[in-house]
C-alpha positions in Angstrom: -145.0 49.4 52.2 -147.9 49.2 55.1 -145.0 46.9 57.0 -142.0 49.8 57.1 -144.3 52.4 57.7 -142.7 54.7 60.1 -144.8 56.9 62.1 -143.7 60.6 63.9 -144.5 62.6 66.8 -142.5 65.6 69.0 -142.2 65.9 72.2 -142.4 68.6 74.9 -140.6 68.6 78.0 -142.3 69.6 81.0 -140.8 72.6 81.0 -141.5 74.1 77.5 -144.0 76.8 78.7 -141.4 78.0 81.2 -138.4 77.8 79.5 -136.6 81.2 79.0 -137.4 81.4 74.9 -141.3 80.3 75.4 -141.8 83.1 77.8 -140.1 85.6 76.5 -142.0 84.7 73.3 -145.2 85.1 75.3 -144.3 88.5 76.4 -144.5 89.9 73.0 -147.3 91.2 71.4 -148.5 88.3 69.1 -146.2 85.9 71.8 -149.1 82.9 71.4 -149.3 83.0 67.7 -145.2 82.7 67.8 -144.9 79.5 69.9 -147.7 78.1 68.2 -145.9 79.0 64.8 -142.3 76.9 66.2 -144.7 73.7 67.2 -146.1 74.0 63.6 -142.2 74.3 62.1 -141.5 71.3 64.0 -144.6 69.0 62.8 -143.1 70.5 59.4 -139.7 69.1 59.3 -140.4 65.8 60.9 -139.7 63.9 57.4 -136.7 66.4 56.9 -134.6 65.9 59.9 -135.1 68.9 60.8 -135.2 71.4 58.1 -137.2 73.3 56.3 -136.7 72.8 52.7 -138.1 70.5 50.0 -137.1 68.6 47.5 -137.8 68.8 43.8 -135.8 65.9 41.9 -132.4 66.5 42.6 -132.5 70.2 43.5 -132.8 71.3 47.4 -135.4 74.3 47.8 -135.0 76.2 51.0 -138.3 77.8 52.7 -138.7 81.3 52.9 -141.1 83.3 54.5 -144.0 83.7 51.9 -143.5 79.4 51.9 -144.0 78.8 55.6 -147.0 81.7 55.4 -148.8 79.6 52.7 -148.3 76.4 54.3 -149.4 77.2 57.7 -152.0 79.2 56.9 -153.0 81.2 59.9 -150.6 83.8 60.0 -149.4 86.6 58.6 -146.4 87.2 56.5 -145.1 90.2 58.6 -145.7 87.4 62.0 -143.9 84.9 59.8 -141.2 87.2 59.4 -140.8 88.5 62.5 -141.0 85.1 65.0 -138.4 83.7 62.2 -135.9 86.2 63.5 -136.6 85.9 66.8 -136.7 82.7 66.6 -132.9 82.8 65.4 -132.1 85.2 68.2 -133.6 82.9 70.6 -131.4 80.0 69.6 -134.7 78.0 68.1 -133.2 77.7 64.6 -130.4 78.3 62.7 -129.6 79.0 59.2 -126.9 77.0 57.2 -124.2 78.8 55.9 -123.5 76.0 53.2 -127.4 76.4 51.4 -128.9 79.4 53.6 -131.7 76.5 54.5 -133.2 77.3 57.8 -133.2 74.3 60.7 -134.5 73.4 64.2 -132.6 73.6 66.7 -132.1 70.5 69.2 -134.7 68.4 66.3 -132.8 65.1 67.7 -134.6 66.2 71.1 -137.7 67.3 70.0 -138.6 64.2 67.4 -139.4 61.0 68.1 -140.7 57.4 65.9 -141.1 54.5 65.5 -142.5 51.1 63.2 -145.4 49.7 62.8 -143.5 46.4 63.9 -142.4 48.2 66.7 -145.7 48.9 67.8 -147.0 45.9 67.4 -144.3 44.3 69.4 -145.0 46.5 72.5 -148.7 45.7 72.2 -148.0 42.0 72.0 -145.6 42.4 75.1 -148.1 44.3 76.9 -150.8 41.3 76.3 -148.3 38.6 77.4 -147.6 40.1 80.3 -151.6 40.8 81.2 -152.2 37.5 80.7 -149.6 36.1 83.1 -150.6 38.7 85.5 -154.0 36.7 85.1 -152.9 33.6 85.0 -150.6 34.4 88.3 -153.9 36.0 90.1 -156.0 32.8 89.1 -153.3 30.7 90.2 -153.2 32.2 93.5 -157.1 31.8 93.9 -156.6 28.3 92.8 -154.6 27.8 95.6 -156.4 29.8 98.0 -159.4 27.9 96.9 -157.4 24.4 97.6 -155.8 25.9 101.1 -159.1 27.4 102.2 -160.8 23.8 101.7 -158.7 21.7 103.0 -158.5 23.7 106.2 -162.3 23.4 106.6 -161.9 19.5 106.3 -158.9 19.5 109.1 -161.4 21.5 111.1 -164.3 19.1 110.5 -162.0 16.6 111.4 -161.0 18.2 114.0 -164.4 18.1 115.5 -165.4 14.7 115.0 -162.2 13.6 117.1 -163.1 16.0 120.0 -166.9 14.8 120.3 -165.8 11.2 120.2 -163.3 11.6 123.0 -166.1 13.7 124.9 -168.6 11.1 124.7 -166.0 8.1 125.7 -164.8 10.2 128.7 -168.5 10.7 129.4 -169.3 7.1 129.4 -166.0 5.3 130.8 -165.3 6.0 134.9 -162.5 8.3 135.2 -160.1 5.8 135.8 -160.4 3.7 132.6 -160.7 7.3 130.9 -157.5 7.9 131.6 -156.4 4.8 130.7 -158.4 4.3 127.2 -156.3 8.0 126.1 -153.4 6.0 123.5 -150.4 7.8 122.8 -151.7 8.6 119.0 -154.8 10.0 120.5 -153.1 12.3 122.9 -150.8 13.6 120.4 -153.9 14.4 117.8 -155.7 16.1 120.7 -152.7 18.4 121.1 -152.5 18.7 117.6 -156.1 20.1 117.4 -155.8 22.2 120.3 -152.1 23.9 118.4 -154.4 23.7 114.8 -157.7 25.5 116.6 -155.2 27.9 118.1 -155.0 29.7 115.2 -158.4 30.6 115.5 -159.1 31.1 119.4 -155.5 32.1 120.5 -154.5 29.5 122.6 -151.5 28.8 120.9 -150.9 31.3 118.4 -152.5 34.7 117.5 -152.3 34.2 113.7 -154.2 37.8 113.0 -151.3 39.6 114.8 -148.5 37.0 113.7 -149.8 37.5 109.8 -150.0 41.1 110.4 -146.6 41.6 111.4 -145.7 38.9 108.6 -147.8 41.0 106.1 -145.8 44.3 107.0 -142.3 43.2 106.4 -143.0 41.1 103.4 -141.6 43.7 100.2 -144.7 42.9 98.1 -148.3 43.1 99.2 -150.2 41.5 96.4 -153.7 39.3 97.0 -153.7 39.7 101.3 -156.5 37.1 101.9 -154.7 34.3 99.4 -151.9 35.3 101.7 -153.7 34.9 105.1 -155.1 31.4 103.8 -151.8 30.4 102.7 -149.8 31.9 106.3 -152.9 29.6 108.3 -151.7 27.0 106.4 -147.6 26.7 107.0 -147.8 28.1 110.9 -148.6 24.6 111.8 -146.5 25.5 114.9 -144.8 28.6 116.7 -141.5 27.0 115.6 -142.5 27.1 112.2 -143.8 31.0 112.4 -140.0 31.2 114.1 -138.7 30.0 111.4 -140.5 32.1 108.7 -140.1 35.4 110.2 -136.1 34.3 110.6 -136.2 33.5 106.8 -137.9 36.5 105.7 -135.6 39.2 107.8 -132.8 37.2 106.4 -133.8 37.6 102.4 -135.2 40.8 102.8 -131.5 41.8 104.2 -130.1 40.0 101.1 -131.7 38.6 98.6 -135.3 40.9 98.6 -133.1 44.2 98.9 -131.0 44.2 95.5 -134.8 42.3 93.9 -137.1 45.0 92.2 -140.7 44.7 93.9 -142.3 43.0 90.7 -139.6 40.0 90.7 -140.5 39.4 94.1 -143.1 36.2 94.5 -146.4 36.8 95.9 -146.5 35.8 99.6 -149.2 33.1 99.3 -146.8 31.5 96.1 -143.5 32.5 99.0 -145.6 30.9 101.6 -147.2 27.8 99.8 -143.3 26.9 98.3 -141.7 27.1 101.8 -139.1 29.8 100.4 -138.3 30.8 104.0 -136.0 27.7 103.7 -134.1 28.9 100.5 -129.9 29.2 101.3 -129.4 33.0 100.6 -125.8 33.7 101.0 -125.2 37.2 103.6 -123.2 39.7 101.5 -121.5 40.5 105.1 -120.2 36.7 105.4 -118.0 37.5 101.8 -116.6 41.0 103.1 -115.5 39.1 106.9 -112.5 37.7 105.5 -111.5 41.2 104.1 -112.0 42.8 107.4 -109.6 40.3 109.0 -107.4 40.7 106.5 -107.7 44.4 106.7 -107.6 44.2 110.6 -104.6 41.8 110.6 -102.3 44.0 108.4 -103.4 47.0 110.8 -102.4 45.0 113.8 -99.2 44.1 111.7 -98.7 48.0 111.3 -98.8 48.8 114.5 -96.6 46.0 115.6 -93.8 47.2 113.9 -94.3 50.7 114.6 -93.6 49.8 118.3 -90.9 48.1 117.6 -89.9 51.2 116.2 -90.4 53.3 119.0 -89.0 50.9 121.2 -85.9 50.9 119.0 -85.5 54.8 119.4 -86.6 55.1 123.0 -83.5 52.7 123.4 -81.2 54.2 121.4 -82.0 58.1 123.7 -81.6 55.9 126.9 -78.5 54.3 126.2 -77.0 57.2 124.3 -74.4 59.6 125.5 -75.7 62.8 127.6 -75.0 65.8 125.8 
């Protein structure tokens, strides 16, 4: 039995208080003790769809007054009696002409349920999706972590190349220093210089570039994973080309029909290179339809002045009158 329990509640719009019945209720005399009196009626008639009657065996009792007095308790009959017909009058219950049994008006509205099942399904869906929203936030400092490491090792790296090259250029004359500089080595030199850019501005202002990144990106989720990650892929400023491209294009297509919760986090868009998915541009499907549409206009008005030039001809060469 515990496993179809059912259980009930009613709701109240926003607007109850204000509606035109709850305050002309509260204008009367004993106006509180009225609207308090329908919210109890309501409670009442939850396991009765609505009306307010009980059952005894086969046979239907209607309530009357004296009933709904004893059961609610705080009232008197003469209040009982009186917000019943007003309550009528208002258009908050009715009365059955088949078995004279009073009912709430609107109870569809006013009553809502559900199972135990039910309840433990939305729990259980709740939990899921916490724990992937934690398992997607520790991924991301996972990968922050990672990122965040391996740049300090680059950097180190980095280093120990430049001091080596500053103390062979310090030892050799300047002739054989120019001359001991390999291919390999110059291109790693540059390399560092691009790499430290990110940090000094030489190359690339990677605070700005990230902040403009940062802005037009639809979700803003974990910013420093996202800083580590942005360090990371602008390896060049034909590569930040490239991702800004990418990202005004899916945010014109893809990222604009994409709810904001379906959209990856930027350190995850980042990390995955997603600036290089294909996204197909809605306005490449409707060009052929504008040719088409422009070619029958241009057909259309073709003809007409053939028309015209028909009728013009036909004035000209006609007899005078």
């Amino acid at each position: 039995m515990g496993e179809n329990r059912r259980f009930y509640w009613i709701k109240l719009k926003s607007t109850f208080m204000s509606s035109d019945a709850v305050d002309f209720l509260m204008g009367q005399k004993n106006g509180s003790q009225y609207v308090v009196l329908y919210q109890m009626l309501c409670l009442m008639t939850i396991h009765s769809n609505g009306r307010l009657e009980r059952q005894l065996g086969e046979v239907i009792i209607p309530y009357d007054a004296e009933k709904i007095q004893r059961d609610t308790k705080y009232f008197s009959l003469d209040t009982v009696r009186v917000a019943l017909e007003l309550f009528k009058k208002l258009g908050l219950i009715y009365q059955n002409e088949e078995d004279g049994c009073l009912s709430i008006s609107g109870y569809e509205e006013l009553v809502g349920s559900e199972t135990q099942s039910t309840i433990r399904s939305r729990n259980s869906r709740e939990k899921t999706k916490a724990l992937q929203c934690n398992a997607e936030c520790s991924a991301d400092a996972t990968i922050s972590h990672q990122i965040c490491n391996t740049d300090i090792e680059i950097e180190k790296e980095i280093d120990k190349d430049l001091e080596k090259e500053k103390d062979k250029k310090e030892k050799a004359s300047p002739a054989e220093a120019v001359e001991s500089v390999s291919p390999e080595e110059t291109r790693r030199t540059t390399e560092a210089s691009e790499t430290r850019g990110h940090k000094d501005g030489s190359t690339i202002d990677i605070e700005q570039a990230f902040d403009t990144f940062w802005h037009e990106y639809p979700r803003h989720d974990s910013r420093k994973a996202a800083l580590t990650a942005f360090r990371h892929a602008c390896t060049s400023s034909k590569v930040l080309g490239e991702i800004m491209r990418g990202l005004r294009f899916q945010n014109r297509t893809k990222f604009s029909r994409t709810e904001k919760q379906f959209v990856p986090y930027a350190s995850t868009w980042l990390h995955q290179e997603r600036w290089k998915d294909p996204v197909e541009d809605p306005a490449a499907r409707a060009a052929p339809k504008a040719c088409i549409a422009e070619a029958d206009s241009l057909q259309k008005t073709k003809i007409v002045d053939q028309l015209t030039g028909e009728l013009i001809e036909v004035t000209t060469v006609g007899p005078m009158k």
